[in-house]
Residue, then its C-alpha position, 0 to 999 in steps of 0.5 A: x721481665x715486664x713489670x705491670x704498674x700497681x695501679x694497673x694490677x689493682x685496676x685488673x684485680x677490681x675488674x675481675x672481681x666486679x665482672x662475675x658480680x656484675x653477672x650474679x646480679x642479674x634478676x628475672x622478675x616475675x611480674x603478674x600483671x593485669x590484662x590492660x597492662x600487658x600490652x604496655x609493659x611488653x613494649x616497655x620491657x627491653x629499655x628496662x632490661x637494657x637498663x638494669x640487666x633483668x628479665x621479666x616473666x609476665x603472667x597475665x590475667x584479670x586482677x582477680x584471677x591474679x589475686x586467687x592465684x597469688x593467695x594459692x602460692x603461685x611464685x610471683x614477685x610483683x603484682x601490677x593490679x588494675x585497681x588498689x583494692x587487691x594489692x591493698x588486700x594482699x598486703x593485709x593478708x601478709x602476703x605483699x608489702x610495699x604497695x603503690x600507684x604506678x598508673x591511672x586507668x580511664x574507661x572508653x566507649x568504642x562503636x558509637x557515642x555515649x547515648x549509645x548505651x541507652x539503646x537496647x538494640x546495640x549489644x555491648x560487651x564489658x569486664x567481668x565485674x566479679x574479676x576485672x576493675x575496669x568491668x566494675x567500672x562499666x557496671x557503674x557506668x550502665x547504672x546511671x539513670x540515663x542509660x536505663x532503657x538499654x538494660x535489655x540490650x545484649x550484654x556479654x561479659x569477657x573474662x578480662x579487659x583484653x577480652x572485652x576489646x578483642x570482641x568488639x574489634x572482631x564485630x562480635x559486638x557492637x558496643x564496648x566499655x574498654x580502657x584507653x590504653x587499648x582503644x586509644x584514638x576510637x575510644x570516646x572518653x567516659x567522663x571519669x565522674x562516672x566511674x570510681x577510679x581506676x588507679x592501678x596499684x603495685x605491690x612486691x609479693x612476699x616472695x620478693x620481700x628482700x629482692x632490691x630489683x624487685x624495688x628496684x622495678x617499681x622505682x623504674x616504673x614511676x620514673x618521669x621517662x616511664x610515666x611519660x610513655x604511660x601518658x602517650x600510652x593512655x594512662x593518667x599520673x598518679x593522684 
């Protein structure tokens, strides 16, 4: 009879043992992510599955459309907001822990230059400010005292900042406040001076509290590689 060397047999009995782990270990996240962030992060998503193993399921919406559904129980594991006010909030609430910035956020202007926004004549399409942090931060833009005499003008209002492009790109209008990430190269740059910051903060929900991918997602997040495609992507470091 053949025998099997016992380093071979323990060899195999590890291997039989680990494989089914391997399997269990698998996650699938469910990320709320602000509308800005979508794009980016379904681009990103297969290297951070090959990497780990773990599926994401993402839900998006404005920032606080996110909020009200994460404090009426929606099952979410990480937020990824657009600004550090909600997650901030969350937490205080009890409801998340473990906040952090994974990004920075800029404003553009698309369809003309800056002194556009004194033109009462161009309609201009923005965030809800009530919802979204990158409206909040157009709203700010447009009242700066040089751009008071386009207060009359057409303003529409889009239920996030995905929204807000897809009216300008679709000629609904003619002017919009947007962020980088989506205009990239026909975004004129608002000079950040202009505007609070838009730095963009994660926070592990409650429900994930002792889930180590959720920790796990983040870290990969804030990784040099993943911070370096957020750069070519058109988000800033993280004060």
């Amino acid at each position: 009879m053949t025998r099997i060397p016992v380093r071979s047999t323990w060899l195999l009995c590890l291997f039989i043992t680990l494989a089914p782990l391997n399997g269990w270990a698998a996650e699938s996240l469910r990320i709320a992510v602000a509308a800005n962030f979508r794009v980016v992060l379904e681009q990103l998503a297969p290297a951070y599955q090959k990497a780990t193993g773990n599926n994401l399921t993402l839900s998006s919406a404005s920032t606080g459309v996110l909020y009200n559904q994460i404090r009426h129980g929606a099952p979410f594991d990480v937020l990824l907001a657009a600004d550090s006010a909600t997650p901030a909030a969350l937490a205080e609430q009890g409801l998340g822990s473990s906040h952090r910035c994974y990004a920075l956020g800029e404003l553009v202007l698309v369809g003309g230059e800056l002194d556009a926004l004194a033109d009462p004549g161009k309609s201009l399409a923005i965030a809800n400010p009530a919802t979204a942090p990158y409206g909040r931060a157009a709203e700010e833009v447009l009242q700066r005292p040089a751009f008071a005499a386009g207060h009359g003008r057409h303003l529409v209002r889009g239920n996030n900042a995905v929204q807000t492009w897809q009216f300008w790109h679709s000629g609904s209008v003619e002017l919009a406040l947007v962020p980088r990430s989506l205009a990239q190269e026909a975004g004129i740059p608002i000079p950040r001076g202009w505007y609070s910051p838009l730095q963009q903060d994660a926070l592990i929900l409650q429900r994930a509290a002792n889930n180590p991918a959720a920790e796990g997602f983040l870290d990969w997040l804030q990784s040099p590689a993943i911070q370096a495609e957020l750069g070519q992507a058109g988000y800033g470091r993280c004060p």
